[in-house]
Predicted model as a PDB file, atoms N, CA, C, CB and O in Angstrom, pLDDT in the B-factor column:
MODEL        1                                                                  
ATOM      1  N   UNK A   1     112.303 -15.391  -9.587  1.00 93.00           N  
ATOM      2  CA  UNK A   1     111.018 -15.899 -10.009  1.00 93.00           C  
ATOM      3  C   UNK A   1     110.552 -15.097 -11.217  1.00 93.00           C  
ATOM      4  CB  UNK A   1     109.985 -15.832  -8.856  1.00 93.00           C  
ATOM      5  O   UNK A   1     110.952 -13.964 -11.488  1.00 93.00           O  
ATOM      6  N   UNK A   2     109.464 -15.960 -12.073  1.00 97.00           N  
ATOM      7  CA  UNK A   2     109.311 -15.136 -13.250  1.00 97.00           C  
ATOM      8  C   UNK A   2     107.855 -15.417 -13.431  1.00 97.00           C  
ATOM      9  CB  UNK A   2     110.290 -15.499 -14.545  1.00 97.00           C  
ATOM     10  O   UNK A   2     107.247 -16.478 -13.287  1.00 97.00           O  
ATOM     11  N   UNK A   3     107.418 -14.199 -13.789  1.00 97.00           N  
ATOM     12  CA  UNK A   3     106.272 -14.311 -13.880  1.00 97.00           C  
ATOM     13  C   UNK A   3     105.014 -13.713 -15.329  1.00 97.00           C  
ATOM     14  CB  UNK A   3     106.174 -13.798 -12.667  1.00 97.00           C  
ATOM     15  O   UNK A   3     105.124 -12.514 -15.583  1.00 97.00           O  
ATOM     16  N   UNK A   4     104.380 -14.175 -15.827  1.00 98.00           N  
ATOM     17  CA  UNK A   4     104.000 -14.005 -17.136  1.00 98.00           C  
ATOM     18  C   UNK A   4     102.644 -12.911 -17.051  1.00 98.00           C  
ATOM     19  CB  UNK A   4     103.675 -15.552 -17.818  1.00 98.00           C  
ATOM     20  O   UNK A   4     101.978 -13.215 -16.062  1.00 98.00           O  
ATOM     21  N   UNK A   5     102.245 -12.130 -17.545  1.00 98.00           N  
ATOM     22  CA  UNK A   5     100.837 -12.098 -18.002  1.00 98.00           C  
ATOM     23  C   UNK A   5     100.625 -10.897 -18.930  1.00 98.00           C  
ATOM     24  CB  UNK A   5      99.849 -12.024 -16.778  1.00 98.00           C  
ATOM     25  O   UNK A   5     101.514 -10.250 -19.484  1.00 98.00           O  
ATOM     26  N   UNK A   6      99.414 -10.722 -19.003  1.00 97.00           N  
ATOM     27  CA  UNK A   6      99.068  -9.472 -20.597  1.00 97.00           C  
ATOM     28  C   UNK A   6      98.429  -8.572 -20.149  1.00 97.00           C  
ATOM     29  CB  UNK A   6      98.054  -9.932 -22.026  1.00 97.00           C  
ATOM     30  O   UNK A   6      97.540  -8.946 -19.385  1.00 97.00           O  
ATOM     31  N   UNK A   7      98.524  -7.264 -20.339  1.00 96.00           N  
ATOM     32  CA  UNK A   7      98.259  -5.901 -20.249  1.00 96.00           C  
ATOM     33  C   UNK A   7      97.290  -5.297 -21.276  1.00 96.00           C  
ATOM     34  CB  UNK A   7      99.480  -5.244 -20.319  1.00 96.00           C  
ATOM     35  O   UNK A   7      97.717  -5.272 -22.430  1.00 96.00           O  
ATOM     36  N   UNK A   8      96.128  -4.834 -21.071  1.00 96.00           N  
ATOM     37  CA  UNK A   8      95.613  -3.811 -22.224  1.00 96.00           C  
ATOM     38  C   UNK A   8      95.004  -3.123 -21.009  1.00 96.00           C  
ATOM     39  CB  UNK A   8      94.462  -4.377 -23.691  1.00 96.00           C  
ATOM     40  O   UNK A   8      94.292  -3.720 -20.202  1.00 96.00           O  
ATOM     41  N   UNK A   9      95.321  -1.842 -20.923  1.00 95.00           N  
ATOM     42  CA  UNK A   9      95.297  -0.596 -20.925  1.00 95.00           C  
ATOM     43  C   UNK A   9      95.024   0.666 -21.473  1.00 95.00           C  
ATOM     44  CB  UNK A   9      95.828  -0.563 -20.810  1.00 95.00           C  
ATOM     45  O   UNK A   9      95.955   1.289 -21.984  1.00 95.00           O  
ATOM     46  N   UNK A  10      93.512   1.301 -21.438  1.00 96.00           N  
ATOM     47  CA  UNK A  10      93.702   2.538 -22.491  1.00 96.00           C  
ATOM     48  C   UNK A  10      94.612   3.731 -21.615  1.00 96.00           C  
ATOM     49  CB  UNK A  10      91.956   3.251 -23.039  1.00 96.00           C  
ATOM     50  O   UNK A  10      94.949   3.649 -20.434  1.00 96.00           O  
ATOM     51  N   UNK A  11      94.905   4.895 -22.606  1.00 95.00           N  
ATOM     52  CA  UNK A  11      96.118   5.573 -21.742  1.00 95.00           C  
ATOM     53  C   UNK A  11      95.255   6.472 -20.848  1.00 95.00           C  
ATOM     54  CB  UNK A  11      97.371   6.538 -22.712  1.00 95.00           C  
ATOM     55  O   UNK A  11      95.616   6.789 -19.714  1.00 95.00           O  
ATOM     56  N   UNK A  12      93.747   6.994 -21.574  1.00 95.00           N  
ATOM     57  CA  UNK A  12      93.710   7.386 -20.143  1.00 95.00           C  
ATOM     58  C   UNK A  12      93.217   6.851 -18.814  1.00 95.00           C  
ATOM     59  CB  UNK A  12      93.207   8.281 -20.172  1.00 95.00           C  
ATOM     60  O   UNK A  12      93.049   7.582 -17.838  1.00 95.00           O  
ATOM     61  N   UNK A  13      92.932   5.209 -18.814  1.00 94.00           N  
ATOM     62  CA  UNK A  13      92.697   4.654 -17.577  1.00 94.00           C  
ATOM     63  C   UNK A  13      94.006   4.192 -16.776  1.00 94.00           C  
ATOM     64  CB  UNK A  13      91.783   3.535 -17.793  1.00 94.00           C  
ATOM     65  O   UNK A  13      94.096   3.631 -15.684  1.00 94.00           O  
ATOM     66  N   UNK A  14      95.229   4.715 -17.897  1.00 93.00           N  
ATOM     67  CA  UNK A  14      96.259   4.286 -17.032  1.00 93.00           C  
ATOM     68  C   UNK A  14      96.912   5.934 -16.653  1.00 93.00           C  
ATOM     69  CB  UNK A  14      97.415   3.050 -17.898  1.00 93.00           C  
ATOM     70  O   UNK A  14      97.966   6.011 -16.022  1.00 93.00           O  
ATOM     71  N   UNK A  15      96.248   7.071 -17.058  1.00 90.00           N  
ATOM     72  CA  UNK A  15      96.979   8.260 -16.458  1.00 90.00           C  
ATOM     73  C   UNK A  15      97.426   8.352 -15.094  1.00 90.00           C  
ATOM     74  CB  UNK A  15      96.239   9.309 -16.583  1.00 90.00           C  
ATOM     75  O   UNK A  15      98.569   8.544 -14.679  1.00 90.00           O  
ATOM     76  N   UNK A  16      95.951   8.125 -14.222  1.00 92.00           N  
ATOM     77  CA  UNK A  16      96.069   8.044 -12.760  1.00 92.00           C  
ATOM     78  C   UNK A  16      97.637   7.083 -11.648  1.00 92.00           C  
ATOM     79  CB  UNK A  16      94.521   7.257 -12.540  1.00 92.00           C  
ATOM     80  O   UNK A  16      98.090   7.125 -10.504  1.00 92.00           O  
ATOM     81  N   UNK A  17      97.875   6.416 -12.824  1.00 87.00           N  
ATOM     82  CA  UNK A  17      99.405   5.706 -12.488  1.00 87.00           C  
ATOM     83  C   UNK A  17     100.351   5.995 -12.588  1.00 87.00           C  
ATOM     84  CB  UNK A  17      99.777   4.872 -12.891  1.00 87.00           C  
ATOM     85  O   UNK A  17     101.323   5.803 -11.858  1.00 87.00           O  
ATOM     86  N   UNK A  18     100.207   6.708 -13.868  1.00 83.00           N  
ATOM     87  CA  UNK A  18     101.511   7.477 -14.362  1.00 83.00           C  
ATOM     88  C   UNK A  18     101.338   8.766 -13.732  1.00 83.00           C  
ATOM     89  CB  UNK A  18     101.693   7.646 -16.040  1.00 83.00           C  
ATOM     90  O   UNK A  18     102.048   9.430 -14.487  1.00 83.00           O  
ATOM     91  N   UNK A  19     100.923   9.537 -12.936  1.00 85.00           N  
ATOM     92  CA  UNK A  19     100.885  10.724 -12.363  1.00 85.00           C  
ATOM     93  C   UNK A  19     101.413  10.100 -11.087  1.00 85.00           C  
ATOM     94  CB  UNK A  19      99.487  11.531 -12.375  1.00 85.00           C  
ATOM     95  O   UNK A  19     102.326  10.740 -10.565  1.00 85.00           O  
ATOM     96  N   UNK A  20     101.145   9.312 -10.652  1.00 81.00           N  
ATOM     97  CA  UNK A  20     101.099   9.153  -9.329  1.00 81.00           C  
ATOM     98  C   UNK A  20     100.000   8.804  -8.471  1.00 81.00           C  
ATOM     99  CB  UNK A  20     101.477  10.075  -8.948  1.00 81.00           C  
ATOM    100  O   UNK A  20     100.090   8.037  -7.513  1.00 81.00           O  
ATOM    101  N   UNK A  21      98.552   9.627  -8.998  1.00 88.00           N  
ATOM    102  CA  UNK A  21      97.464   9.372  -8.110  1.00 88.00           C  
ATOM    103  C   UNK A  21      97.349   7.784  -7.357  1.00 88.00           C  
ATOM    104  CB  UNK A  21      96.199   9.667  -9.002  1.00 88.00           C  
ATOM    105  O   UNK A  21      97.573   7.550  -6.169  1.00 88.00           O  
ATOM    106  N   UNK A  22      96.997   6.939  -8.256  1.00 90.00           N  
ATOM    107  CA  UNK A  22      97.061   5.743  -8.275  1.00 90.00           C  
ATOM    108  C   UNK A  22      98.233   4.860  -8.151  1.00 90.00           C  
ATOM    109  CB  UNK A  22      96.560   5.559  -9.135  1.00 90.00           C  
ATOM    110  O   UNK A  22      99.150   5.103  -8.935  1.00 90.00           O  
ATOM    111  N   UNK A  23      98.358   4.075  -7.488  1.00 92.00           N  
ATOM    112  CA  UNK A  23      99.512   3.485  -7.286  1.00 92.00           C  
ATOM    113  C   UNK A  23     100.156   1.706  -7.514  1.00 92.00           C  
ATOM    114  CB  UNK A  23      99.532   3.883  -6.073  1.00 92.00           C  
ATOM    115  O   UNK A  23     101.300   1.293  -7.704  1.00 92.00           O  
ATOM    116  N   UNK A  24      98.831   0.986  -7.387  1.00 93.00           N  
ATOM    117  CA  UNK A  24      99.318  -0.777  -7.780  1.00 93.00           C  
ATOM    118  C   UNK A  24      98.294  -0.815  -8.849  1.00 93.00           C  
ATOM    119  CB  UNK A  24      99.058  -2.295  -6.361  1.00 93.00           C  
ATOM    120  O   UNK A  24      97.087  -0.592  -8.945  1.00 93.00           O  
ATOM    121  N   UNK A  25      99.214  -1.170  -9.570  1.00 93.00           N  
ATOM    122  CA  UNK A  25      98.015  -1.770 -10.824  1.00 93.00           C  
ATOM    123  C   UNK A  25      97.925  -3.777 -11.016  1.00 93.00           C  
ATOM    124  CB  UNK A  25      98.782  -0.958 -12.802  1.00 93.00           C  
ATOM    125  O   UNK A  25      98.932  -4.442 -11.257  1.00 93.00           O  
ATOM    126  N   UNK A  26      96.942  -4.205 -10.892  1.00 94.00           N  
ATOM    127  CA  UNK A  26      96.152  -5.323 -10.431  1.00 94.00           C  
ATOM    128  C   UNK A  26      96.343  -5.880 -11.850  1.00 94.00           C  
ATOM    129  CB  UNK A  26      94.527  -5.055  -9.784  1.00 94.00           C  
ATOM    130  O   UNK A  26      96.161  -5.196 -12.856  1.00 94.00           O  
ATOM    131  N   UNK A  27      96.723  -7.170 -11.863  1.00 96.00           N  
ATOM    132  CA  UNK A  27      97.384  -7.894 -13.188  1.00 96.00           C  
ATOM    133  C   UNK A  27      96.774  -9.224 -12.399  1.00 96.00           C  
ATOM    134  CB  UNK A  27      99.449  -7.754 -13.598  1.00 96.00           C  
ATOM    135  O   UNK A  27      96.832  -9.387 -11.180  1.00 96.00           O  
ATOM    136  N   UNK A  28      96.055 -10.329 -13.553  1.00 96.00           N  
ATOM    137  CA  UNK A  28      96.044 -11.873 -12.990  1.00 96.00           C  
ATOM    138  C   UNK A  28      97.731 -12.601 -14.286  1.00 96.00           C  
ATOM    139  CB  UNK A  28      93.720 -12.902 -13.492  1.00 96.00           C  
ATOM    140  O   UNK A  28      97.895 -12.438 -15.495  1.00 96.00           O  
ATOM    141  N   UNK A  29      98.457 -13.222 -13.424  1.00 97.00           N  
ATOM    142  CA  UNK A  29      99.783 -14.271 -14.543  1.00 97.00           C  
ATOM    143  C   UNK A  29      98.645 -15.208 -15.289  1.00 97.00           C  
ATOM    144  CB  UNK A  29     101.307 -15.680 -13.355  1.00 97.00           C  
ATOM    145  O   UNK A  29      97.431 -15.352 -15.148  1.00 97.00           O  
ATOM    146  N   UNK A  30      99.614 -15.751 -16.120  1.00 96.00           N  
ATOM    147  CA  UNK A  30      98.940 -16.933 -17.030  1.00 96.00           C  
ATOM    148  C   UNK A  30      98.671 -17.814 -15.737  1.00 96.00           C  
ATOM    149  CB  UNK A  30     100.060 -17.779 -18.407  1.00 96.00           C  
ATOM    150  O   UNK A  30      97.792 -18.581 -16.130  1.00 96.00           O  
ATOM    151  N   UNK A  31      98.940 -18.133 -14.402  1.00 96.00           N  
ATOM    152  CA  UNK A  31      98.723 -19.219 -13.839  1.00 96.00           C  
ATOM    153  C   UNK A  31      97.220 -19.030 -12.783  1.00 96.00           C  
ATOM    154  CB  UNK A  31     100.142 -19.579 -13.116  1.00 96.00           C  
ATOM    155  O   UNK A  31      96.819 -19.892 -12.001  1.00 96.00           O  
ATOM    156  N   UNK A  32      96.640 -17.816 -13.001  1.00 96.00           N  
ATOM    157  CA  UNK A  32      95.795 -17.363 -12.138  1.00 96.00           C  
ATOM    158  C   UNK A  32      95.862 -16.631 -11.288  1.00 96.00           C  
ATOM    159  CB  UNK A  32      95.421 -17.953 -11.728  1.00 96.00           C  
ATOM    160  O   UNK A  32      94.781 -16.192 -10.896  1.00 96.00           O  
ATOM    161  N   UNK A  33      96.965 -16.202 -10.677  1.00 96.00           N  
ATOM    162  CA  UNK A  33      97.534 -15.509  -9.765  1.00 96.00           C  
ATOM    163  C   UNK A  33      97.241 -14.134  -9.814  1.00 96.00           C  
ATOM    164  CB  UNK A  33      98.766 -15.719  -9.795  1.00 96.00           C  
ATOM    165  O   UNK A  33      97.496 -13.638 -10.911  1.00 96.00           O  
ATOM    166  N   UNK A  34      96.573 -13.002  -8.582  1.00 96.00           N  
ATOM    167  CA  UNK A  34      96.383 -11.954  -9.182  1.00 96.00           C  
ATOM    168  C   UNK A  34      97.776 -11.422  -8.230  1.00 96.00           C  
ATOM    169  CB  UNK A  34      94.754 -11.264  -9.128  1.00 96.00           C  
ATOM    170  O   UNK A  34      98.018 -11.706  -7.057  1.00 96.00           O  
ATOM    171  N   UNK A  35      98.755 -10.365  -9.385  1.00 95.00           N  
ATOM    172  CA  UNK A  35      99.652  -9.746  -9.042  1.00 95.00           C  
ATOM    173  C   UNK A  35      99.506  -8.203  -9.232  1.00 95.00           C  
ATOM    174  CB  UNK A  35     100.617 -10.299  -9.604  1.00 95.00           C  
ATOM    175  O   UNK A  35      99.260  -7.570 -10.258  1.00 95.00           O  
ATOM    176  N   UNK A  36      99.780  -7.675  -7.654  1.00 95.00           N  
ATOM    177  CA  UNK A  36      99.566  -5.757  -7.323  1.00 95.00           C  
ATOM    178  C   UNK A  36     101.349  -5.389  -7.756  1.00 95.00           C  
ATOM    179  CB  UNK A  36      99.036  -5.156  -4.863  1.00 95.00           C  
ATOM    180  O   UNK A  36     102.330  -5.758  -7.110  1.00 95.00           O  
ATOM    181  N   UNK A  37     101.343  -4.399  -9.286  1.00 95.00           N  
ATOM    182  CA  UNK A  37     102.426  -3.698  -9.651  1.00 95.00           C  
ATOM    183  C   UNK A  37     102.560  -2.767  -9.478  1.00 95.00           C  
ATOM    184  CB  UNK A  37     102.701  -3.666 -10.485  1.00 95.00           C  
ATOM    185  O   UNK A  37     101.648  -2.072  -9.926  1.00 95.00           O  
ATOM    186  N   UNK A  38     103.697  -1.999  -8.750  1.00 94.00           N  
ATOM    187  CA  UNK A  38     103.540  -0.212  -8.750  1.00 94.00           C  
ATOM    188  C   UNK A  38     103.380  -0.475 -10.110  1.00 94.00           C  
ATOM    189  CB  UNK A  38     104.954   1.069  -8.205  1.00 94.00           C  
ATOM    190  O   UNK A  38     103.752  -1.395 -10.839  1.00 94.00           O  
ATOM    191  N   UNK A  39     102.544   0.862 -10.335  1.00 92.00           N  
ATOM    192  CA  UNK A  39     102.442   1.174 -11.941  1.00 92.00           C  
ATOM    193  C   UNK A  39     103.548   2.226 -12.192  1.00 92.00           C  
ATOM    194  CB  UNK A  39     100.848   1.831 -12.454  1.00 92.00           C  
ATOM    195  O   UNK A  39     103.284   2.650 -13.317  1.00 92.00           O  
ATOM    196  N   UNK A  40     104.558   2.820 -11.775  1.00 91.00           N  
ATOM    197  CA  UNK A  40     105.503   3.607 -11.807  1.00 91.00           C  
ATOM    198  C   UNK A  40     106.619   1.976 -12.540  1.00 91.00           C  
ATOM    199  CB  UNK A  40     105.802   4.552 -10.020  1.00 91.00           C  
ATOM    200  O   UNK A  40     107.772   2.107 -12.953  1.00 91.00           O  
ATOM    201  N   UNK A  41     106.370   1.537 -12.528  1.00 95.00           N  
ATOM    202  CA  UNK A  41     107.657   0.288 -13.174  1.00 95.00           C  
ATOM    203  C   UNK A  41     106.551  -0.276 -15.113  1.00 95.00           C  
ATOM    204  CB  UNK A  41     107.787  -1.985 -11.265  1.00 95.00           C  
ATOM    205  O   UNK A  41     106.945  -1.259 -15.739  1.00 95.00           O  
ATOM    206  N   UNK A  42     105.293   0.590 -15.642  1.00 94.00           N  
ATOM    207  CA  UNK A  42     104.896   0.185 -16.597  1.00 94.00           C  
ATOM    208  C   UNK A  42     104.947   1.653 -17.633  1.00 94.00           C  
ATOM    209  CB  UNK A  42     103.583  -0.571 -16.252  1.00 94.00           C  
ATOM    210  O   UNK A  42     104.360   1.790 -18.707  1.00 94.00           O  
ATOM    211  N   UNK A  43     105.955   2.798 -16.839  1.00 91.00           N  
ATOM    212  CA  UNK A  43     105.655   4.433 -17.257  1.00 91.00           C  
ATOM    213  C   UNK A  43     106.863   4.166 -18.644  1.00 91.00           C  
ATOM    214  CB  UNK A  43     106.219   6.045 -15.640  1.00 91.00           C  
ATOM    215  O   UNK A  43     107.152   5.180 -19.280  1.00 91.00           O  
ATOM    216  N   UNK A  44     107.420   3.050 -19.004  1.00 94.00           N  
ATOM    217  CA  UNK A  44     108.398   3.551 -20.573  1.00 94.00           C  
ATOM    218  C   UNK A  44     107.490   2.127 -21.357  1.00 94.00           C  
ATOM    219  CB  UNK A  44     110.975   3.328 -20.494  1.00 94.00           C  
ATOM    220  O   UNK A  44     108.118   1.598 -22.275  1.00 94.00           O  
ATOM    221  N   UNK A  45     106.306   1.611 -21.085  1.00 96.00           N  
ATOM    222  CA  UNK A  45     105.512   1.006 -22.053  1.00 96.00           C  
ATOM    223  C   UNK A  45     104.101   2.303 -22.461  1.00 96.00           C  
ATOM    224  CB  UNK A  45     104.948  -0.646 -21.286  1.00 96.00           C  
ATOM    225  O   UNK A  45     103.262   2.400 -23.357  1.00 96.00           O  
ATOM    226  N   UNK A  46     104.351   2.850 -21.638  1.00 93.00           N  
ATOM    227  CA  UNK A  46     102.660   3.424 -21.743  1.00 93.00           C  
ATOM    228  C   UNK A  46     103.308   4.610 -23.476  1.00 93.00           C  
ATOM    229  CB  UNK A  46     101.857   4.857 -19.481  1.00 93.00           C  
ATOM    230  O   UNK A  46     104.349   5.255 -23.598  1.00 93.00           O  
ATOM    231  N   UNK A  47     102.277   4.447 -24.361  1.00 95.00           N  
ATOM    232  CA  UNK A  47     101.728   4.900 -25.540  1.00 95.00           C  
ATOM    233  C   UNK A  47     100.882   5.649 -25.843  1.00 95.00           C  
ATOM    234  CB  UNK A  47     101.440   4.269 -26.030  1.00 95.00           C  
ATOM    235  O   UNK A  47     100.019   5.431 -24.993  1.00 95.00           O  
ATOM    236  N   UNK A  48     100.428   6.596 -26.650  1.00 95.00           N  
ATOM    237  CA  UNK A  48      99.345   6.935 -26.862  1.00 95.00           C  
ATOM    238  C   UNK A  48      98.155   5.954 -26.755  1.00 95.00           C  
ATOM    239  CB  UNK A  48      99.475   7.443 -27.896  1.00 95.00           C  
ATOM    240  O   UNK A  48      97.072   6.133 -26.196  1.00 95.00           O  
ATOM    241  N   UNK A  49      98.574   4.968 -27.366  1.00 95.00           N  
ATOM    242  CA  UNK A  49      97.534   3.746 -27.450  1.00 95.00           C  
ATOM    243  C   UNK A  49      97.179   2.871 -25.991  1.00 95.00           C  
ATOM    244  CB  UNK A  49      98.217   2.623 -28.566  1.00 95.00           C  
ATOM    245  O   UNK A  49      96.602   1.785 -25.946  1.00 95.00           O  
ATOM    246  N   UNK A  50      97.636   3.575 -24.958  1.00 95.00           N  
ATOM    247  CA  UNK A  50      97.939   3.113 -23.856  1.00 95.00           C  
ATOM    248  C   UNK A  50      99.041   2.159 -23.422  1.00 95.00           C  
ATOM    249  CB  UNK A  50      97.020   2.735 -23.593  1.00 95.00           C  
ATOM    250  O   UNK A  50     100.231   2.463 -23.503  1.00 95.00           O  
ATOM    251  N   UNK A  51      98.533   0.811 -22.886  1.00 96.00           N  
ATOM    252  CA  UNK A  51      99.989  -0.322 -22.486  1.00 96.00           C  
ATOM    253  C   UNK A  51      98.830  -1.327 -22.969  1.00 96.00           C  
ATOM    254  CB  UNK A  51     100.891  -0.561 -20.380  1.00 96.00           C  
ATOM    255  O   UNK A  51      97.641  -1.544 -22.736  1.00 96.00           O  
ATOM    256  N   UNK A  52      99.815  -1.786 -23.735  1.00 96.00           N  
ATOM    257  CA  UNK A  52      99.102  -3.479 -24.825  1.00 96.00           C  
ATOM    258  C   UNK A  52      99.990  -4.377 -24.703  1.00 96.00           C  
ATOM    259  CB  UNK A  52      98.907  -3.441 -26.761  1.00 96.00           C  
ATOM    260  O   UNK A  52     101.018  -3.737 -24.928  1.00 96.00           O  
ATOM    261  N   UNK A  53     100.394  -5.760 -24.435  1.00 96.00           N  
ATOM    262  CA  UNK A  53     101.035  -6.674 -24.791  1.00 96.00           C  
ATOM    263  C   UNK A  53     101.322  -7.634 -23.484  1.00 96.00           C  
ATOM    264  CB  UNK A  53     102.140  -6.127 -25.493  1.00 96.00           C  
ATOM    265  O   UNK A  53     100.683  -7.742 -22.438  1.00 96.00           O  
ATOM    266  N   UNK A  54     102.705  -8.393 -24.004  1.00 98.00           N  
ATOM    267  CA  UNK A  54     102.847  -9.807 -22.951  1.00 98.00           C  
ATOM    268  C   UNK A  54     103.969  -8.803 -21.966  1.00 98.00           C  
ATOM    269  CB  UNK A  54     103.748 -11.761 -23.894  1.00 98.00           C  
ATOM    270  O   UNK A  54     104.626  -7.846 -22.376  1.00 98.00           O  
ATOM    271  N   UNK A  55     103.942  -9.254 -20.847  1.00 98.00           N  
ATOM    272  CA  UNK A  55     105.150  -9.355 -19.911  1.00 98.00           C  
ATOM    273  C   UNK A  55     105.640  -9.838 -19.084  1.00 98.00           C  
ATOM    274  CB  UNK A  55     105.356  -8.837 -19.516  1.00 98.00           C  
ATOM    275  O   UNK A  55     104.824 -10.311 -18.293  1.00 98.00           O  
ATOM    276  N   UNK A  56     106.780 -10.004 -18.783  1.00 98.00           N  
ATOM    277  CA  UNK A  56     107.668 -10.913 -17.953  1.00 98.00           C  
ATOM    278  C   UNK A  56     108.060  -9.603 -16.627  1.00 98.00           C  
ATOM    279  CB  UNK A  56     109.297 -11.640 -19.085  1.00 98.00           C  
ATOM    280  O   UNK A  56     108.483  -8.450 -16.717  1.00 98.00           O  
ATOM    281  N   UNK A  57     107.695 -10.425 -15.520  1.00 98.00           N  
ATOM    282  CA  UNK A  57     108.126  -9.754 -14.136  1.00 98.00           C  
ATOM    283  C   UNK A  57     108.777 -10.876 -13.614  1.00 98.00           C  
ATOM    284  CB  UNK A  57     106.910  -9.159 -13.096  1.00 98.00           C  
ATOM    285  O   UNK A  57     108.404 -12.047 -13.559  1.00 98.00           O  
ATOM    286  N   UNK A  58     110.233 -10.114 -13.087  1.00 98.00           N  
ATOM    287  CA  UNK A  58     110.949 -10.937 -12.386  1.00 98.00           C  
ATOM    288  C   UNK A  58     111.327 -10.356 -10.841  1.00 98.00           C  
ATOM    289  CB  UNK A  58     112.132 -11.228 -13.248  1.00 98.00           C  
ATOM    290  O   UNK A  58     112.093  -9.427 -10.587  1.00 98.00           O  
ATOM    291  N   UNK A  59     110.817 -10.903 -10.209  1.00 97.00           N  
ATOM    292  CA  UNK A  59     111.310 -11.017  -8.985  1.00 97.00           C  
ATOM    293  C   UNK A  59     112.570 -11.652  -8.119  1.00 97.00           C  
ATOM    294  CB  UNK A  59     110.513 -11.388  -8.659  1.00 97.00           C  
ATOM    295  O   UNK A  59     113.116 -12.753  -8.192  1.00 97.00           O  
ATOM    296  N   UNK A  60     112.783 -10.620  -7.354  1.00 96.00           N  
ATOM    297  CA  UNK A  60     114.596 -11.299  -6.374  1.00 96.00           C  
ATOM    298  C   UNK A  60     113.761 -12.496  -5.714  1.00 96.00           C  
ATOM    299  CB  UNK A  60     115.655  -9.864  -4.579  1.00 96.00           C  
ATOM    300  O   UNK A  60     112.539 -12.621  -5.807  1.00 96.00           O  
ATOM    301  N   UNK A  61     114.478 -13.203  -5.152  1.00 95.00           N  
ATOM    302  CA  UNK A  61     114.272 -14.468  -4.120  1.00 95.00           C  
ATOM    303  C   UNK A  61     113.358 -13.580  -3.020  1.00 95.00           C  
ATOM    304  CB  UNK A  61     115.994 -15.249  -3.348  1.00 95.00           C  
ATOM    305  O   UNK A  61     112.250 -14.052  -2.766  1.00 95.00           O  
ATOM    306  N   UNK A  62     113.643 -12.653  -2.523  1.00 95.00           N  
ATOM    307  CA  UNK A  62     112.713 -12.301  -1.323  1.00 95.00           C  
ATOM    308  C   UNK A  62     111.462 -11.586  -1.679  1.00 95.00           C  
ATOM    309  CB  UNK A  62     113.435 -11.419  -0.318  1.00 95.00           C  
ATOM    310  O   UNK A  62     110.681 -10.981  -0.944  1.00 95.00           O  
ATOM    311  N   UNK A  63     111.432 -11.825  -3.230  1.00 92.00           N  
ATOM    312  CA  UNK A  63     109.671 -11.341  -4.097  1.00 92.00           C  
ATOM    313  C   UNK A  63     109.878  -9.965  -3.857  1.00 92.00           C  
ATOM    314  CB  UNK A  63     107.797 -11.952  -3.249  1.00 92.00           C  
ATOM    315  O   UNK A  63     108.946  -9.444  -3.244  1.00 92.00           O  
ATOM    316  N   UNK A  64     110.866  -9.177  -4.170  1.00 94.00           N  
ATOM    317  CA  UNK A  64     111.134  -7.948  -3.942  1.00 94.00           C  
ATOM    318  C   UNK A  64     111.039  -7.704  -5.592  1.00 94.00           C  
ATOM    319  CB  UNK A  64     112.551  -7.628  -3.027  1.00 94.00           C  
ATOM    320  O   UNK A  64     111.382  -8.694  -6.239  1.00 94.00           O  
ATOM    321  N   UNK A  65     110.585  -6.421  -6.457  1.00 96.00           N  
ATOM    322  CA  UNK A  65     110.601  -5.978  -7.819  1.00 96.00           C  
ATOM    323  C   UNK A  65     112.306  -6.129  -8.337  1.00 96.00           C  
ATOM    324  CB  UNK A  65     109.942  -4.296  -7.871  1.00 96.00           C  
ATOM    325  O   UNK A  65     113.189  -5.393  -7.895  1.00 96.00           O  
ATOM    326  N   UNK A  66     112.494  -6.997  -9.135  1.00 97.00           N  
ATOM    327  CA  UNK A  66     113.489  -7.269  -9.669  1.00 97.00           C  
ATOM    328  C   UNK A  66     113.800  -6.283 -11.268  1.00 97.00           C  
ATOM    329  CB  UNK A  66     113.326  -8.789  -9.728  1.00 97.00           C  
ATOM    330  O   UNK A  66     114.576  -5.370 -11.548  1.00 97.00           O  
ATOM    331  N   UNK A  67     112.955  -6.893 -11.886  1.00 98.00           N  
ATOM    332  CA  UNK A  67     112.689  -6.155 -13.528  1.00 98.00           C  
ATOM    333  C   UNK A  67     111.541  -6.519 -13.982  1.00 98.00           C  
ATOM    334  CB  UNK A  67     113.703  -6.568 -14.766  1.00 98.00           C  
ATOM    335  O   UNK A  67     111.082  -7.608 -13.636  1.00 98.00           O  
ATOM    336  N   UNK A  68     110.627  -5.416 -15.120  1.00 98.00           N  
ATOM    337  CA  UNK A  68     109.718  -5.637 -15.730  1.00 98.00           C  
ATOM    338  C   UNK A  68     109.762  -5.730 -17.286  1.00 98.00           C  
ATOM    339  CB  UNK A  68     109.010  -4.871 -15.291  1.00 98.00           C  
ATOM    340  O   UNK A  68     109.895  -4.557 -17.636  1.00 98.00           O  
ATOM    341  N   UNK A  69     109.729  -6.364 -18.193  1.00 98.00           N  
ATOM    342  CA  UNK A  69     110.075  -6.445 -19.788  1.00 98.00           C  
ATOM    343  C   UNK A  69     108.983  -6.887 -20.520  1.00 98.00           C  
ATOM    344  CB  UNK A  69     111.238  -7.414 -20.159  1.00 98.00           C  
ATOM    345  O   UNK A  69     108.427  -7.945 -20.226  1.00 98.00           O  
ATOM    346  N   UNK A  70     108.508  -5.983 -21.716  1.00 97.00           N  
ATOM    347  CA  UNK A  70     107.632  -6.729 -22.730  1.00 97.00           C  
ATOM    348  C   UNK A  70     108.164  -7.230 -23.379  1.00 97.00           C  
ATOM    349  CB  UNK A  70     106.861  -6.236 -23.441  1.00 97.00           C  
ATOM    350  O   UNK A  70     109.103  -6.859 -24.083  1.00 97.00           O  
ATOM    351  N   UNK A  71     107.154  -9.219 -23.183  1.00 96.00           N  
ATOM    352  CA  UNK A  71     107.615  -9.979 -24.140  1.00 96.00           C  
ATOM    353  C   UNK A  71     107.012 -10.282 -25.696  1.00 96.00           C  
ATOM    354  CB  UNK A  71     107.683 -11.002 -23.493  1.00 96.00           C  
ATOM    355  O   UNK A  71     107.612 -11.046 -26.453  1.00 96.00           O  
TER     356      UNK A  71                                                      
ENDMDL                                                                          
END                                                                             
């Protein structure tokens, strides 16, 4: 399954994820859907500028974390 949506993030509201403290970060897809991501699968987008852009989450058949990619 594949799933779409957009990220803006400043870096330090996304520190608490990338440390660990914090743990699902709350995304709605283009279809409305709100999707809970470990934020440990967004730690080689995060920037000084924080995490900005489109991405594609793909999920196995049993909706298990497959891969995450900016599109």
């Amino acid at each position: 399954m594949e799933l779409y949506f957009s990220l803006n993030v400043s870096y330090d509201a996304f520190l608490p994820y990338y440390q660990g403290v914090a743990e699902k970060v709350e995304v709605r897809d283009q279809h409305g859907r709100v999707l809970h991501i470990n934020g440990k699968y967004f730690r080689p987008f995060l920037t000084p500028q924080g995490i900005r852009g489109k991405f594609k989450l793909m999920l196995n058949n049993d909706g298990s974390f497959k891969s995450l990619n900016k599109v």
